[in-house]
ROPA-82091 format. One line per 2 residues: number of its first residue (from 1); their letters; for each residue x, y, z of C-alpha. Coordinates in steps of 0.05 Angstrom, whole numbers, plus 32768, in hexadecimal, padded with zeros to 4 digits. Layout:
NUM	a	X/Y/Z | ... $
This chain:
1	xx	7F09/7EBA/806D | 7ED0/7EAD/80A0 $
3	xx	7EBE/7E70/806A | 7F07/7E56/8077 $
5	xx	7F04/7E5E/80BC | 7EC2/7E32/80C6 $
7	xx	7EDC/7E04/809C | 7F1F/7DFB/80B8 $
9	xx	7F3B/7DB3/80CC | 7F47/7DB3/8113 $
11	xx	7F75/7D93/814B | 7F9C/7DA9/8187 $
13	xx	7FD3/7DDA/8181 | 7FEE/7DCE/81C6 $
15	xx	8007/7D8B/81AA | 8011/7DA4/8167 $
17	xx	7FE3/7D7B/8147 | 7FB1/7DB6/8128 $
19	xx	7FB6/7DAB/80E0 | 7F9A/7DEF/80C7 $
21	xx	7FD8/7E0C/80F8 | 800D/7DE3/80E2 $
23	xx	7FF8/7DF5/80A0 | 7FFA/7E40/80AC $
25	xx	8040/7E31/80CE | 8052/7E17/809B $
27	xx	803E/7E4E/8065 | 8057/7E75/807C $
29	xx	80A0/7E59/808A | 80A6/7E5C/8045 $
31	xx	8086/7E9D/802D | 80B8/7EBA/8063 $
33	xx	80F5/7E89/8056 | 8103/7E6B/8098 $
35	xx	80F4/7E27/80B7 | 80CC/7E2D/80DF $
37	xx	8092/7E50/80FA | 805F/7E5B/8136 $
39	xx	801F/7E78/8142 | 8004/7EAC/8174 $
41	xx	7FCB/7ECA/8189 | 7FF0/7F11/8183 $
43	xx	8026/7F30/816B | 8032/7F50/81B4 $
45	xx	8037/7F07/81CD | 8064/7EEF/818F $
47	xx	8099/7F34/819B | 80A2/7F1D/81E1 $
49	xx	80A9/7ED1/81D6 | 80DB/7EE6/81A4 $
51	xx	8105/7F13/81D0 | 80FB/7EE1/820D $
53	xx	811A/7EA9/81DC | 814A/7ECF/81C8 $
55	xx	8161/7EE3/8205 | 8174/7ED3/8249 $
57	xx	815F/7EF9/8288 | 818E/7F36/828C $
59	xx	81A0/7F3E/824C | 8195/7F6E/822A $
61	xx	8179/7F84/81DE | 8183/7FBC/81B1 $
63	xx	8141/7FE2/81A3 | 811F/801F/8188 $
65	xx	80FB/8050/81B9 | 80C6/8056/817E $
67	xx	80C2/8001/8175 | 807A/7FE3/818B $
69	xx	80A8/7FAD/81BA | 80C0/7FE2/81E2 $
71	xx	8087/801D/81E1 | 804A/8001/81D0 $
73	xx	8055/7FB2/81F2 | 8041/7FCA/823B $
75	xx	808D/7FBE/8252 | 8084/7F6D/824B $
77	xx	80D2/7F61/8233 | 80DC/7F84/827B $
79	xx	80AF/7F69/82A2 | 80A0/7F26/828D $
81	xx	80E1/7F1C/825D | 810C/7F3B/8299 $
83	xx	8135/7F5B/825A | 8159/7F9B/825B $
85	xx	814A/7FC6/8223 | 817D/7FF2/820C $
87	xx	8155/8024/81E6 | 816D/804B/81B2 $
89	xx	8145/807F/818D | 812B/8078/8145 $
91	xx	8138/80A2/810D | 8107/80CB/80EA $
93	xx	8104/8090/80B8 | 80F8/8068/80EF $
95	xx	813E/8042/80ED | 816A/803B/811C $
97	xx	81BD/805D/8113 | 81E2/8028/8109 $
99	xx	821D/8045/8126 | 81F7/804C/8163 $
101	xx	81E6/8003/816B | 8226/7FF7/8165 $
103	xx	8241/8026/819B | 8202/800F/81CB $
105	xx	8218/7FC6/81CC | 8231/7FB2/8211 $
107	xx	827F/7FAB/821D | 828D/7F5F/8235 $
109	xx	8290/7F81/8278 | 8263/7F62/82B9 $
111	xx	824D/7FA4/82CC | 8224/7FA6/8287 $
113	xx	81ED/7F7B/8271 | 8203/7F54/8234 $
115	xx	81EA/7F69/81F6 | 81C6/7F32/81D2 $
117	xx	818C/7F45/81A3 | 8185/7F81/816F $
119	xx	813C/7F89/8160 | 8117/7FAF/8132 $
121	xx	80D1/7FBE/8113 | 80C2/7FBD/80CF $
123	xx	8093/7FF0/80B9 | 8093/8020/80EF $
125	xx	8060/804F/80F2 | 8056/803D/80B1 $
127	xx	809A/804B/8095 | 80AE/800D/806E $
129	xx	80F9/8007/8082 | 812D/7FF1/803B $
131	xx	814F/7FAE/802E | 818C/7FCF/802F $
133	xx	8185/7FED/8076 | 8176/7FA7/808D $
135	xx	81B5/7F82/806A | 81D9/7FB6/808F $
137	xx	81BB/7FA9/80C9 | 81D3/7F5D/80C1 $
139	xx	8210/7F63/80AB | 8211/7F92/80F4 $
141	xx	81F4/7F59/8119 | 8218/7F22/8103 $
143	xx	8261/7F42/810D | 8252/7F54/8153 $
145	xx	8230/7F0D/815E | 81E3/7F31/8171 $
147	xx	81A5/7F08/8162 | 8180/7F37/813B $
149	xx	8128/7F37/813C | 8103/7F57/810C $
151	xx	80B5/7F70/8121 | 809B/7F6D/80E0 $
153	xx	8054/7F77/80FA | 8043/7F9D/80BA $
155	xx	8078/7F82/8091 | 804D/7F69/8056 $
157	xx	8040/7FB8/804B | 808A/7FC2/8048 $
159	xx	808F/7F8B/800E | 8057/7FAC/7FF0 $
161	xx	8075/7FED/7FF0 | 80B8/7FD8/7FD2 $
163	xx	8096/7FA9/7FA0 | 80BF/7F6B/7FBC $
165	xx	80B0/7F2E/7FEB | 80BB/7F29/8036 $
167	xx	80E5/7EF9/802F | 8116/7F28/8015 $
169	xx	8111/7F57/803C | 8117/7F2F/8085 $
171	xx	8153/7F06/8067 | 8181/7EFB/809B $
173	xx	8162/7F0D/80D5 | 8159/7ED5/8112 $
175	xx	8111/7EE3/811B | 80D1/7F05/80FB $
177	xx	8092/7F12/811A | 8055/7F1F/80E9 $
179	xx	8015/7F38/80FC | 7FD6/7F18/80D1 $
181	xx	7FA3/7F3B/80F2 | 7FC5/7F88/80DB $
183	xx	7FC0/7F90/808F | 7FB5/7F46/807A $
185	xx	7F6E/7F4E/80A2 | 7F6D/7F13/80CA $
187	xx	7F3E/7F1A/810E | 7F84/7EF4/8136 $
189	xx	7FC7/7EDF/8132 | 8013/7EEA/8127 $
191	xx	804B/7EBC/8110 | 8085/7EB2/8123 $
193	xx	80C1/7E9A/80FA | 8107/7E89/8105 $
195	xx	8133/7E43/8104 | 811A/7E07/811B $
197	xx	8140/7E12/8164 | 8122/7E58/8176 $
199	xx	80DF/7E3F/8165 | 80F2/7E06/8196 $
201	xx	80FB/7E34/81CB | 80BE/7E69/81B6 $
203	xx	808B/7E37/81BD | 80A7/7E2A/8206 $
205	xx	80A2/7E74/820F | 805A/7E78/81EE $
207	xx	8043/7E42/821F | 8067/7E70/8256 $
209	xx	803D/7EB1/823F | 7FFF/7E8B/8233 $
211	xx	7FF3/7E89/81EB | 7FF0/7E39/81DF $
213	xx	7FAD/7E37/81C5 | 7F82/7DF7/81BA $
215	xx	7F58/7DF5/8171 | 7F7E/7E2D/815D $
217	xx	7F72/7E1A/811A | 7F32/7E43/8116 $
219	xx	7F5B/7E8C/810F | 7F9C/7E67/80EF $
221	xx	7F69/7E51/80B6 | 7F5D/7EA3/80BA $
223	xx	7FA4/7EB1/80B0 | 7FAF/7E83/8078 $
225	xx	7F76/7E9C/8052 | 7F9B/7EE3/8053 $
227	xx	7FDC/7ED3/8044 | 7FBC/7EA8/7FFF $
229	xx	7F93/7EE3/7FF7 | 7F9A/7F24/8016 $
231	xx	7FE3/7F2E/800F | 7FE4/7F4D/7FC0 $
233	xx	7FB0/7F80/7FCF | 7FD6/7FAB/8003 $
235	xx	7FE7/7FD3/7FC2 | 7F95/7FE9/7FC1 $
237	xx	7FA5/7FFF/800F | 7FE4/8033/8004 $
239	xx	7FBB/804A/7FC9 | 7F81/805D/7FFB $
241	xx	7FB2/8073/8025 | 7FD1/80A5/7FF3 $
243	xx	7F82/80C4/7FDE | 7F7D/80C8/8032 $
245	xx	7FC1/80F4/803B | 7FB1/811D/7FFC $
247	xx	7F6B/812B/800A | 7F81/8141/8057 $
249	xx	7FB8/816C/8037 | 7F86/8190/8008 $
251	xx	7F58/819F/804E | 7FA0/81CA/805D $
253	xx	7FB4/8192/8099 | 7FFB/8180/80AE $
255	xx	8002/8139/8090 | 8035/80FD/808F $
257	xx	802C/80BF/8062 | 804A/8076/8058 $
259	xx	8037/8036/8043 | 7FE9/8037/805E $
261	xx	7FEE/8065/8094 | 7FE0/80B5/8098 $
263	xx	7FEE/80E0/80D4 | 7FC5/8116/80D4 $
265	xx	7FD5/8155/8112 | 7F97/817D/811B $
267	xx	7F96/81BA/8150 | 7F92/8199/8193 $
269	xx	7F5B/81C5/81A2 | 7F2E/81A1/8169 $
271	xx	7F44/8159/8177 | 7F02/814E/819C $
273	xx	7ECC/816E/8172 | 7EF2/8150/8137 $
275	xx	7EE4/8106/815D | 7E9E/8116/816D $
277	xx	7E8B/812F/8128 | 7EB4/80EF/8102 $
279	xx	7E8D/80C7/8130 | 7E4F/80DD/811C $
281	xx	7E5B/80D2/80D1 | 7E6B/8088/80E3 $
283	xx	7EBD/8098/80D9 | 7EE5/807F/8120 $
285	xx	7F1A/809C/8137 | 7F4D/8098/8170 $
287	xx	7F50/80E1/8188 | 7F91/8106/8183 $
289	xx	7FB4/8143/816D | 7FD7/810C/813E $
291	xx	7F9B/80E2/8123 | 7FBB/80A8/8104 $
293	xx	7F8C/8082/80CC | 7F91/8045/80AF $
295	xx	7F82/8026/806E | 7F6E/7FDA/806A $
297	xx	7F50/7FA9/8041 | 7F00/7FC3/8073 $
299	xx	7F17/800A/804A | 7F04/8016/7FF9 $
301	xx	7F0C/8051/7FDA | 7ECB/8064/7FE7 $
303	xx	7ED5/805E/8033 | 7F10/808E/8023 $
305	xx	7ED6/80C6/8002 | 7EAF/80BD/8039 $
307	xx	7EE5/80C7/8071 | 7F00/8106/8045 $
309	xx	7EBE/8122/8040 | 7EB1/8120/808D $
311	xx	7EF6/8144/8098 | 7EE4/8177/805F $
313	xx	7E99/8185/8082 | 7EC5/8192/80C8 $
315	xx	7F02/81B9/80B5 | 7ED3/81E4/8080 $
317	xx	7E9D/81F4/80B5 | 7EDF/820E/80DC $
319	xx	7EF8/823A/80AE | 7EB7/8255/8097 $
321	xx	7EAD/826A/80E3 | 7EED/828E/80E0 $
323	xx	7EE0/82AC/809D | 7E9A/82C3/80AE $
């Protein structure tokens, strides 16, 4: 990748003329099936373009309390997007109730902000959301005339999970965002897809948010290496992922699994001796009574041992205090 990257034919993305971009804009059009696409520096950046294109100031979207757009995006469909959210909690399988989408959409009233987007994020927290959830979802948005925006930051996992392509699962929808830089390994970069049109008007709003970049190139030549090369091995990552949850489980901890990420809730009296003593066998951790770890393609199964065996040495010193 770093090869690709240094090698990569270069020109100026503000005036589209970066080969190595158009390229991966290109790619990755047709690995997703739409007509278009457009890079960014982040998927934050490419969520909020896509909302701000899809809608006008006071209206409003349909979103999930739980959806990185809304939680995790530091409020920018708010506060830059001047977007009204109306938020709607995700289910345990991290879906949304249709029926409540429905019943949340704004009456054609002027005391209401009009409903215009459905959004959604596909996996969340890891939980690779089915084909037939999305067709539903749709068939919703089309017979009640939404736009409808997929965050498919992790979406390649979800393909690999069902054993089918992306492009089937975000048929469709308006919009996708994919992140390169998650699974796929890339050090940058989202793209963004949709018809020729909406990537019209996100490139306007990219320019607005500050993500035109000049010789660009460099990290698209990063992303195009990964999706050529780095896509058929997220199998290898829920593998490690599944060793990871079963080894926890076996050290008697409350754990939750999909796709390539484990939850693991550890006594919120331990979190920070259980930090301090990963630390110190070279295993980093972002400290929490729910410590949420990640496999990737920087992760082989012997990284797995070696992250098990620190656990083990911690939660067996505990219980051979209490014991003795």
């Amino acid at each position: 990748m770093r090869r690709a990257m240094m090698e990569a034919e270069l020109g100026d993305d503000v005036f589209g003329d970066d080969p190595t971009v158009n390229r991966l804009q290109e790619r990755a059009a047709e690995i997703f099936g739409f007509e278009a696409g457009l890079f960014f520096p982040s998927g934050t950046q490419s969520n909020l373009a896509a909302l701000i294109s899809h809608c006008q100031r006071g209206e409003g979207v349909i979103i999930g309390a739980e959806q990185h757009s809304y939680r995790y995006e530091a409020g920018g469909l708010g506060v830059l997007g001047s977007i009204h959210p109306q938020v709607i909690p995700n289910r345990a399988d991290g879906t949304l109730d249709l029926a409540q989408v429905e019943a949340t959409i704004s009456p054609d009233d002027p005391h209401f902000p009009r409903t215009r987007l459905l959004a959604l994020e596909n996996t969340i927290g890891g939980k690779p959301i089915t084909r037939s959830y999305l067709a539903d979802a749709v068939q919703l948005a089309r017979r009640r005339g939404l736009n409808l925006h997929l965050d498919g930051a992790r979406i390649f996992n979800a393909a690999a999970h069902f054993k089918t392509t992306v492009k089937e699962l975000c048929a469709g929808f308006d919009s996708v965002s994919s992140c390169l830089s998650k699974g796929l390994g890339t050090p940058a970069g989202t793209v963004l897809l949709g018809g020729k049109d909406f990537i019209s008007r996100a490139k306007r709003a990219r320019k607005i948010l500050g993500g035109a970049m000049r010789q660009a190139g460099v990290i698209a030549a990063a992303g195009l290496y990964a999706l050529e090369h780095n896509v058929e091995r997220l199998s290898t990552d829920h593998a490690n992922a599944k060793q990871l949850a079963e080894g926890l489980k076996a050290l008697d901890l409350p754990v939750e699994h999909h796709t390539n990420m484990v939850f693991a809730t550890v006594p919120a009296a331990q979190v920070a001796a259980l930090a301090e003593h990963l630390k110190q066998r070279n295993v980093r951790v972002l400290p929490g009574p729910r410590v949420r770890l990640v496999t990737h393609l920087d992760v082989d199964e012997a990284g797995i041992g070696r992250a098990l065996g620190a656990f083990g040495e911690f939660f067996g010193a505990k219980r051979a205090r209490r014991a003795g």
